[in-house]
KOLVEX-933766 format. One record per atom (N, C-alpha, C, O, CB): x, y negated, z. Coordinates in steps of 0.05 Angstrom, whole numbers, padded with zeros to 5 digits. Glycine has a CB too. Example, Ala and Ser with C-alpha at 12.3 -4.5 7.8 and 13.67 -1.06 7.14 Angstrom:
2
<<00264 00114 00156>>
<<00246 00090 00156>>
<<00264 00066 00156>>
<<00285 00066 00169>>
<<00226 00089 00181>>
<<00257 00045 00142>>
<<00273 00021 00143>>
<<00258 -00001 00157>>
<<00268 -00023 00161>>
<<00282 00012 00114>>
***
This chain:
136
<<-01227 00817 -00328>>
<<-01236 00835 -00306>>
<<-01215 00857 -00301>>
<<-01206 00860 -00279>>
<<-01263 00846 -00312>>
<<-01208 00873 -00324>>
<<-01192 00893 -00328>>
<<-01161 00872 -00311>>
<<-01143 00889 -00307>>
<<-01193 00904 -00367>>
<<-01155 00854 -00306>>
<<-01134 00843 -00309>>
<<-01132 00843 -00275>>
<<-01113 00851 -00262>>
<<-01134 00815 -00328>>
<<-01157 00834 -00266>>
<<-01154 00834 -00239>>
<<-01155 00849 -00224>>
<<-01147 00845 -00201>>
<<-01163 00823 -00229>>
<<-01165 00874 -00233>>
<<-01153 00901 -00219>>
<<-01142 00912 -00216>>
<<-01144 00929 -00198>>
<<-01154 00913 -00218>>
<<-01115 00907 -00241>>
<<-01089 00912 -00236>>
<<-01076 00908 -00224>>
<<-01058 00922 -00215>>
<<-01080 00908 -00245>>
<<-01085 00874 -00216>>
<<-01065 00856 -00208>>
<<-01079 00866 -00169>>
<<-01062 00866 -00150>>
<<-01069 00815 -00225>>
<<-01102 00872 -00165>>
<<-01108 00878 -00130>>
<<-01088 00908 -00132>>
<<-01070 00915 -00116>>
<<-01151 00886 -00118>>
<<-01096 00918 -00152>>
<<-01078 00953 -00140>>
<<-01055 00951 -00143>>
<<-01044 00973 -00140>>
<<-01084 00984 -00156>>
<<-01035 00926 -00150>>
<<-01003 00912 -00149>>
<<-01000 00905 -00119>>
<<-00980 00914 -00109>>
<<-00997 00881 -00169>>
<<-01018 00890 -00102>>
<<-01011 00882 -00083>>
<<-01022 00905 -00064>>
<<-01011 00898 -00044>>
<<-01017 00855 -00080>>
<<-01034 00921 -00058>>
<<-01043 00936 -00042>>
<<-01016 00951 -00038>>
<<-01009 00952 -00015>>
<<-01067 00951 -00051>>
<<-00995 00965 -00060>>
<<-00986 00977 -00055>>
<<-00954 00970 -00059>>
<<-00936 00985 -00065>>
<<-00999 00993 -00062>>
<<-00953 00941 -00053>>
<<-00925 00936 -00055>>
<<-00911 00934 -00024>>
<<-00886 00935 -00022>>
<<-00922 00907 -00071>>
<<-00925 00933 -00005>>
<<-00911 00937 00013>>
<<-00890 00958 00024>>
<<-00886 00981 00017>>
<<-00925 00936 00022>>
<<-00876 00941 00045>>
<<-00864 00967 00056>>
<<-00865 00981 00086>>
<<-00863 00969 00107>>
<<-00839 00962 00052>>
<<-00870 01008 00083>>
<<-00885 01024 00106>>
<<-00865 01023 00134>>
<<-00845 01038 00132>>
<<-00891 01060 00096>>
<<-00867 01011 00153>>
<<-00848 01015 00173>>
<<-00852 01034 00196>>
<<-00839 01033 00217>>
<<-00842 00992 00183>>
<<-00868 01048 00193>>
<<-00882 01065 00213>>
<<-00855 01084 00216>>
<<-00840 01084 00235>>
<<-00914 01080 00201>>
<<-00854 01100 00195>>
<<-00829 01120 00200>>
<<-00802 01110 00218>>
<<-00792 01121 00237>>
<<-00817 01129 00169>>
<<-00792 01078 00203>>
<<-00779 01065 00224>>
<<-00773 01069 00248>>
<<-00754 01079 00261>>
<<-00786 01051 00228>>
<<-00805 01053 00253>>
<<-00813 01052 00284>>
<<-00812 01077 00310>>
<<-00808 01076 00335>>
<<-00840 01046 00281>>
<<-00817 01098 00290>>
<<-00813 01122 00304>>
<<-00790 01131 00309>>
<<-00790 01151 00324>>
<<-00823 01140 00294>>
<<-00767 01122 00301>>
<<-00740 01138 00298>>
<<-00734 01120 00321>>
<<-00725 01132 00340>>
<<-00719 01137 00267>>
<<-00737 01089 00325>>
<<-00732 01074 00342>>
<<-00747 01086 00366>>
<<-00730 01096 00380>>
<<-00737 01047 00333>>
<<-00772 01091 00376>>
<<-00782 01101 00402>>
<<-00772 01122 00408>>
<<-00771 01129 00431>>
<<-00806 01104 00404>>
<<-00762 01138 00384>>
<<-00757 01177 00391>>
<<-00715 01163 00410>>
<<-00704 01175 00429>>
<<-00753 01211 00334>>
<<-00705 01141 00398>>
<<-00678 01153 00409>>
<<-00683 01134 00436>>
<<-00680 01146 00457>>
<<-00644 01146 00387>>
<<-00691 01108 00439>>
<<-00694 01099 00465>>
<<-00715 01116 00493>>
<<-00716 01110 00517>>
<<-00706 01072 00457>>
<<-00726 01135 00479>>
<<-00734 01153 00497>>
<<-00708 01175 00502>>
<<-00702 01183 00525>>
<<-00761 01166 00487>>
<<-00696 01180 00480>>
<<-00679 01189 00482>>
<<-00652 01181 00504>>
<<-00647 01197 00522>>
<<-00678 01189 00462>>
<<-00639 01163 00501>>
<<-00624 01140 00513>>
<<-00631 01138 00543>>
<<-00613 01135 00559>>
<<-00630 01113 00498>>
<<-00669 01140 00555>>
<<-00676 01139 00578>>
<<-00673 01161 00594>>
<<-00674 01161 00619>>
<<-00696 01132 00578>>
<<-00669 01187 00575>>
<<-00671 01210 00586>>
<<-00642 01214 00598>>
<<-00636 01222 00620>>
<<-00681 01232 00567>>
<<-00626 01208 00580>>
<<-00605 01221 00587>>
<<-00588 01203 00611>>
<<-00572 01212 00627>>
<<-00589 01226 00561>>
<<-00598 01178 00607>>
<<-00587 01161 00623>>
<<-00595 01168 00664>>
<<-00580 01165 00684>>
<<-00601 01130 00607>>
<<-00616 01174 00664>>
<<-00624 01179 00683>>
<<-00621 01204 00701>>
<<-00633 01212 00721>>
<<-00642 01174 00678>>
<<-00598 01214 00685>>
<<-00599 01239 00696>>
<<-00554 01239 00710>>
<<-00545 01255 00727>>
<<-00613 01268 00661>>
<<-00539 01221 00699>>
<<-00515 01208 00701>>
<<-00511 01197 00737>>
<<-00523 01176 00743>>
<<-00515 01181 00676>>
<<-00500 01206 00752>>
<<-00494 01204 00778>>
<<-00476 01192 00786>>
<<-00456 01206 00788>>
<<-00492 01221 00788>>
<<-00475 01170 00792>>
<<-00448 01161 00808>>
<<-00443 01155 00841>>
<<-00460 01153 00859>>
<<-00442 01137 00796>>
<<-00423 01152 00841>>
<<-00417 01150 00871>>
<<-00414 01132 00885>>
<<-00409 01135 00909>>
<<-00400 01159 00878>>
<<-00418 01093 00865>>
<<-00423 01073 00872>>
<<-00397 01062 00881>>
<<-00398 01041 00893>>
<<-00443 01074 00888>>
<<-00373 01072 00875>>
<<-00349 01057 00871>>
<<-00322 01079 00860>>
<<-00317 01102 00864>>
<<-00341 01042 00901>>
<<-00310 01060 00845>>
<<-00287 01068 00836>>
<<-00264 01086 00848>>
<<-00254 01080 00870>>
<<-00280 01049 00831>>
<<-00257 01102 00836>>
<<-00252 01126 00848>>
<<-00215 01138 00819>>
<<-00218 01143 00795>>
<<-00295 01150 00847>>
<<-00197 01139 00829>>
<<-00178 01155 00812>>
<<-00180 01185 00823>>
<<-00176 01187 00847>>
<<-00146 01143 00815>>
<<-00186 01203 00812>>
<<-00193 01232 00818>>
<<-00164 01233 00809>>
<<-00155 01220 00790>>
<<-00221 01251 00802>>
<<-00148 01255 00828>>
<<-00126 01269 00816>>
<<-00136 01289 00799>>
<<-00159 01297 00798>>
<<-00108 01280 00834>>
<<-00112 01301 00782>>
<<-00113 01312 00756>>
<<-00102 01348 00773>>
<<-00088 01356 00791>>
<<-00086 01293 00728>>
<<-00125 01360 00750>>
<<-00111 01403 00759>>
<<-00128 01408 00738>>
<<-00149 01401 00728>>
<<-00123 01429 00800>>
<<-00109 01423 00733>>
<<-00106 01441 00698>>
<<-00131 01458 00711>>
<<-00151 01456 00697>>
<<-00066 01465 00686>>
<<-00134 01472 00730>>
<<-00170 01487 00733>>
<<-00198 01480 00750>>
<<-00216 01489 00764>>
<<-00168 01514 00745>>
<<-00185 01452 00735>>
<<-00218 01436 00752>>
<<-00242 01452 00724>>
<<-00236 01459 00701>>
<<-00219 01378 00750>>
<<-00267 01455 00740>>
<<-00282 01460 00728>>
<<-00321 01438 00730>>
<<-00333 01423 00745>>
<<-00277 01488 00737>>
<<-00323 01444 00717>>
<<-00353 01420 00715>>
<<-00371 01435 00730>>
<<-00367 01459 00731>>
<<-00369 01411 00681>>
<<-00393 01423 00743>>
<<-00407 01420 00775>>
<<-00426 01416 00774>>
<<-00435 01401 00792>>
<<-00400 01402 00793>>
<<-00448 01429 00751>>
<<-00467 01421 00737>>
<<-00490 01419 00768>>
<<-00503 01399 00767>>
<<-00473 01444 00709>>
<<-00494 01431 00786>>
<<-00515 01430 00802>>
<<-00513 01411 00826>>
<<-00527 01413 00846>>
<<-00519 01456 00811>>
<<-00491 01390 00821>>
<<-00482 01374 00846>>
<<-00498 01351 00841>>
<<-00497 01337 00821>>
<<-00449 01368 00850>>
<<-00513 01350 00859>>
<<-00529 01329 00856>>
<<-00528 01303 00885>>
<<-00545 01285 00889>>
<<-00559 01346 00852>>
<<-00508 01306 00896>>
<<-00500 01287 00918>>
<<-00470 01279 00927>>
<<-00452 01292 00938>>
<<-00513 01298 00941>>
<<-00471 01252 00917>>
<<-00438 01250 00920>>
<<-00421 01238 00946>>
<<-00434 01222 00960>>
<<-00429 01231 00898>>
<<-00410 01241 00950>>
<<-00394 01227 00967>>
<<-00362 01217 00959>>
<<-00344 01231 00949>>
<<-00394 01244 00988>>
<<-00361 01187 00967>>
<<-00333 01182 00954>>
<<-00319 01174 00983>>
<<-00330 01167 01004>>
<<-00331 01155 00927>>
<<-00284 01179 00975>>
<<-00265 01174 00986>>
<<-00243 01151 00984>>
<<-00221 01158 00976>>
<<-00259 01191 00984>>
<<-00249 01120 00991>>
<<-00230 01112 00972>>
<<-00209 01104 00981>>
<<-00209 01106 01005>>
<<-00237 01094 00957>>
<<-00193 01098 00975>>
<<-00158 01094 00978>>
<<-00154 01082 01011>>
<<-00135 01088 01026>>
<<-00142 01064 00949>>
<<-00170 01068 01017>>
<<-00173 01055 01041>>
<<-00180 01061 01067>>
<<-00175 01050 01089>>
<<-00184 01043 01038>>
<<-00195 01087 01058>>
<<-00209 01109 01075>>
<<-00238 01101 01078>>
<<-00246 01108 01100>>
<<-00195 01114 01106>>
<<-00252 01090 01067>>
<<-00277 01080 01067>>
<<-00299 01108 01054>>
<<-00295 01123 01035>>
<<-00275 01049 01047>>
<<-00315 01107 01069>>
<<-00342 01126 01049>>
<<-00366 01132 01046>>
<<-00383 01137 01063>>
<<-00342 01146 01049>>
<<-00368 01131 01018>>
<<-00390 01122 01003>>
<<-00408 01142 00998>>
<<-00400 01159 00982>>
<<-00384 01111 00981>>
<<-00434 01144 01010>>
<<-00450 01169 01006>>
<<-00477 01153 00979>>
<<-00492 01133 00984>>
<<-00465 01181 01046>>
<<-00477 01164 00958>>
<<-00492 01150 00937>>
<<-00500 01130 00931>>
<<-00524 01122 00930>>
<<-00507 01157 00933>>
<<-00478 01118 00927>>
<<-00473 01076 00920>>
<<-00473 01063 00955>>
<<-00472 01039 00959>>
<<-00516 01053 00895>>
<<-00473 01083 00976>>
<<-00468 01051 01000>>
<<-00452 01070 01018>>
<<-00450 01094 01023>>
<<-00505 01030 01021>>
<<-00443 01048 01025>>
<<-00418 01060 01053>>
<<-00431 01072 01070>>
<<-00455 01068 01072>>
<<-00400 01037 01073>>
<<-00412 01094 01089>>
<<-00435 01106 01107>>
<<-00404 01112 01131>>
<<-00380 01110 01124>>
<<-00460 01140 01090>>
<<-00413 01117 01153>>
<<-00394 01112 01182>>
<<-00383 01140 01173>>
<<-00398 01157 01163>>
<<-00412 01107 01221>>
<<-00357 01142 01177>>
<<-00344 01169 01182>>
<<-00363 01184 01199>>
<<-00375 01200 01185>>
<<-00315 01166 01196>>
<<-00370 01185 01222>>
<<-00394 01191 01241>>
<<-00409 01210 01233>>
<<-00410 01234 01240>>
<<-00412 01169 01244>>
<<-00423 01198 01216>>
<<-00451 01201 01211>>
<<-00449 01213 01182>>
<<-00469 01215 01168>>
<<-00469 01171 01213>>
<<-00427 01221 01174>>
<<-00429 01228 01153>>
<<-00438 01264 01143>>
<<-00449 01274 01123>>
<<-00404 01218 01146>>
<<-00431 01271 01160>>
<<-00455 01304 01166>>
<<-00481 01297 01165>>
<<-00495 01308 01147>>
<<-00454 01322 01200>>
<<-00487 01286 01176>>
<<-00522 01288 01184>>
<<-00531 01269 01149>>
<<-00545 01278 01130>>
<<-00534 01261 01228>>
<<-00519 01247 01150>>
<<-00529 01246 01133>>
<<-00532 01249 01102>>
<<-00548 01240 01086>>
<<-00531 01236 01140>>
<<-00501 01273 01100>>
<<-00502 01282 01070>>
<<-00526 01305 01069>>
<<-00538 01311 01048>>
<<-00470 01295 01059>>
<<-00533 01318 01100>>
<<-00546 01342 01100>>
<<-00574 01332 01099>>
<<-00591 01349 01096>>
<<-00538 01360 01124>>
<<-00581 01311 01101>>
<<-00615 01294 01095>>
<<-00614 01297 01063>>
<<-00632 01310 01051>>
<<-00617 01250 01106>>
<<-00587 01282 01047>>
<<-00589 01280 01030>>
<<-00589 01302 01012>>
<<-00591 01298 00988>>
<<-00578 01264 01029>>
<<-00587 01325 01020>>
<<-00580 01355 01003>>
<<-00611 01360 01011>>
<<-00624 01367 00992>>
<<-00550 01381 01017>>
<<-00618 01360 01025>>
<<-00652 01371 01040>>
<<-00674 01352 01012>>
<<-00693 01361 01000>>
<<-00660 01351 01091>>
<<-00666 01332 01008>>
<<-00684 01313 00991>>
<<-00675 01324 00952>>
<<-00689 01327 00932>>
<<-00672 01271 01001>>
<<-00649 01327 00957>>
<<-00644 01328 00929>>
<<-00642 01356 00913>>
<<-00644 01358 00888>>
<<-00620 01314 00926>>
<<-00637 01378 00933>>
<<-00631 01407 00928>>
<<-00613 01410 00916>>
<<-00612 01434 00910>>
<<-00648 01420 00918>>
<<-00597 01401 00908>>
<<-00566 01410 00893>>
<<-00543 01406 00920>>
<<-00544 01401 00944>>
<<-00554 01383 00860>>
<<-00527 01411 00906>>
<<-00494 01413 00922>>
<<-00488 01389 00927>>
<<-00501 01369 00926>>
<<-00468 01424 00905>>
<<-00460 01394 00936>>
<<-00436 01364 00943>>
<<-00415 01364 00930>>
<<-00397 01381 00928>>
<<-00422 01360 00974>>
<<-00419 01341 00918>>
<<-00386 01340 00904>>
<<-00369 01311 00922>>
<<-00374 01288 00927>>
<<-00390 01330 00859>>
<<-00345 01332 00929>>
<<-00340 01298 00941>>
<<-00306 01287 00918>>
<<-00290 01300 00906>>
<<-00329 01299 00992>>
<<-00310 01259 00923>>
<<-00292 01251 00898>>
<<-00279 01235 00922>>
<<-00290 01217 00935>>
<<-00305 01234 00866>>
<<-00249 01247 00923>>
<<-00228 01230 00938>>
<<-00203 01216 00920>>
<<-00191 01228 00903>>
<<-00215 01250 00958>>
<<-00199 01192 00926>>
<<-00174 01179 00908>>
<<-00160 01191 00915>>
<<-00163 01206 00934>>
<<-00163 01153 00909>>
<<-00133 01190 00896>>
<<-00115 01199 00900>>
<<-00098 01195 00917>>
<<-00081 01210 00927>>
<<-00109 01201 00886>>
<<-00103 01169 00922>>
<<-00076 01145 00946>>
<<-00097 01151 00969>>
<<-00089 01137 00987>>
<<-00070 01095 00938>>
<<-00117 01164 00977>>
<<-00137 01171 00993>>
<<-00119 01184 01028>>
<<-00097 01175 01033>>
<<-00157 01198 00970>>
<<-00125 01196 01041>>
<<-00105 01214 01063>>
<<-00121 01229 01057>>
<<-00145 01223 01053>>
<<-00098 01208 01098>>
<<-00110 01257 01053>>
<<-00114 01282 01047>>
<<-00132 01287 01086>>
<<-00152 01301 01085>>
<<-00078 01300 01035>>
<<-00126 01281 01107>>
<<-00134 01288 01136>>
<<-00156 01279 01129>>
<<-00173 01297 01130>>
<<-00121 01276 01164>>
<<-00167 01251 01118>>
<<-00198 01238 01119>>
<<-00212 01261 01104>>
<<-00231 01271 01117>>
<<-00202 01203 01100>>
<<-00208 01275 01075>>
<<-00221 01295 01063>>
<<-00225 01311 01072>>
<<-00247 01321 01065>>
<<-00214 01303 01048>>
<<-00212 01324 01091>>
<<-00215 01348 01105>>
<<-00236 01359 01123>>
<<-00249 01380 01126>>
<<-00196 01349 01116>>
<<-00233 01322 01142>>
<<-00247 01317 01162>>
<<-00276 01319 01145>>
<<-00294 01336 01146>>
<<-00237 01288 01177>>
<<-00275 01297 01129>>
<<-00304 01301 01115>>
<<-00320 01329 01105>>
<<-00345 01334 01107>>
<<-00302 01285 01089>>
<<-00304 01341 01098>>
<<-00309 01371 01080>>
<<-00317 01391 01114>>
<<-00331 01411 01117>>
<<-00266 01386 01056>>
<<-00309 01383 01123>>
<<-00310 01396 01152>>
<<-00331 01384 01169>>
<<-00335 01396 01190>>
<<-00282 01393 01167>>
<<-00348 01359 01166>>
<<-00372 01356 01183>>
<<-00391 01361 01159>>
<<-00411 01373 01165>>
<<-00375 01325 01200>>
<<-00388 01354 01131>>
<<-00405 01370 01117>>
<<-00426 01396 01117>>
<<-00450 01402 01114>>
<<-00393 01375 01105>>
<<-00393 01409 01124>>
<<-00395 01441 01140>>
<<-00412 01445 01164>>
<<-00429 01463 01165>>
<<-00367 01449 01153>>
<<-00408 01430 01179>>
<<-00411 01432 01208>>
<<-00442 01426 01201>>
<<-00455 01447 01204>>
<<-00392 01410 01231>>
<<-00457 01405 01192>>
<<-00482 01393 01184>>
<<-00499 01424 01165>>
<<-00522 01425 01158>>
<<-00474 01360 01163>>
<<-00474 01449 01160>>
<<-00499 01454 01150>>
<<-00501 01469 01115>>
<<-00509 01491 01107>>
<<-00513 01422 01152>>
<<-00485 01443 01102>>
<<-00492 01451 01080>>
<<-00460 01463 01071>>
<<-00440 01452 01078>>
<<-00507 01427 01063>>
<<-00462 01488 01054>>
<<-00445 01497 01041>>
<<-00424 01506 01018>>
<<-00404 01520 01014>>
<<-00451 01501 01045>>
<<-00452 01479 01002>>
<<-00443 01484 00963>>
<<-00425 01460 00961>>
<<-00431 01442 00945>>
<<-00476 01481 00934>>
<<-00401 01458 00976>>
<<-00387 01425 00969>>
<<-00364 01429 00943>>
<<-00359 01451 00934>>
<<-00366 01412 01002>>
<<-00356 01414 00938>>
<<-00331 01406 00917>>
<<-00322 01394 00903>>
<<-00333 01382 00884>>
<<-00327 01413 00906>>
<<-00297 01394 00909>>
<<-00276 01365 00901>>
<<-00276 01364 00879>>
<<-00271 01384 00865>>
<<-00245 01363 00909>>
<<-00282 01336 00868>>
<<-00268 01328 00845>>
<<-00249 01321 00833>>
<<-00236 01305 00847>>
<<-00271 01320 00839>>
<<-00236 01325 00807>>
<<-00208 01321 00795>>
<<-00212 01322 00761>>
<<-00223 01337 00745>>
<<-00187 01347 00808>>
<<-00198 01303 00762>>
<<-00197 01300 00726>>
<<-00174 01328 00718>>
<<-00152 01332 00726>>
<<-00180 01261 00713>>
<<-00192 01345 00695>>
<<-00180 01355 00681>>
<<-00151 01352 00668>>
<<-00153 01342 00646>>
<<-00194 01354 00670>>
<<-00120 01360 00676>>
<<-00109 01355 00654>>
<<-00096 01370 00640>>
<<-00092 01394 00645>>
<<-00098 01341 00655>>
<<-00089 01358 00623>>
<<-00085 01368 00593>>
<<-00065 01397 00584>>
<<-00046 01395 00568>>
<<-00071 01340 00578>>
<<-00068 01409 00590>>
<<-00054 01435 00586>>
<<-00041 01438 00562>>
<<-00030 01459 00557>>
<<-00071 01456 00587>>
***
């Protein structure tokens, strides 16, 4: 008798607890979701020229790209040179942050201008160019 009670309170507690595991796994994929969702892009590839006092743009929350071709991309889809006032200024009204606009470098400096200038005209005021940091 004495024998088999040993032997139940052996298996009760030979397991192993995975609960703590499990939690470290839900705590970083929540993690992973958070941060992921908060990462903005401009829905195409883009070479930003380089200036020793670019600074980071924490409140820009609407992009616009410029690319080498003169094409532009208002948050992942092309949008008409045109129309591109009215409708970065919908998109600043919905999102409440700024404009950052990201022009290639092989880009025409006249297309940026133009853009930065119906921006203007539409309205909104918090715009700015992007550029990779370099190395000082």
């Amino acid at each position: 008798m004495r024998r088999r009670r040993r032997q139940l309170q052996e298996d009760t507690t030979a397991g192993v607890d995975l609960t703590p595991m499990l939690d470290v796994v839900f705590i970083m994929l929540i993690f992973f979701i958070v941060t992921t969702s908060f990462v903005k892009e401009s829905g195409v590839d883009i070479e930003r020229p380089e200036a020793s006092g670019a600074t980071a743009q924490p409140s820009a929350q609407v992009m616009v790209a410029i690319t080498s071709e003169g094409a532009l991309w208002l948050d992942g889809e092309t949008i008409n040179p045109d129309q591109v006032g009215s409708a970065v200024a919908q998109a600043v009204k919905r999102s409440g942050g700024g404009v950052v606009v990201q022009a290639d470098r092989r880009s025409r400096t006249g297309l940026l201008v133009e853009t930065m200038d119906a921006i203007r005209q539409a309205g909104v005021d918090d715009i700015a160019v992007a550029a990779t940091r370099s190395g000082s």
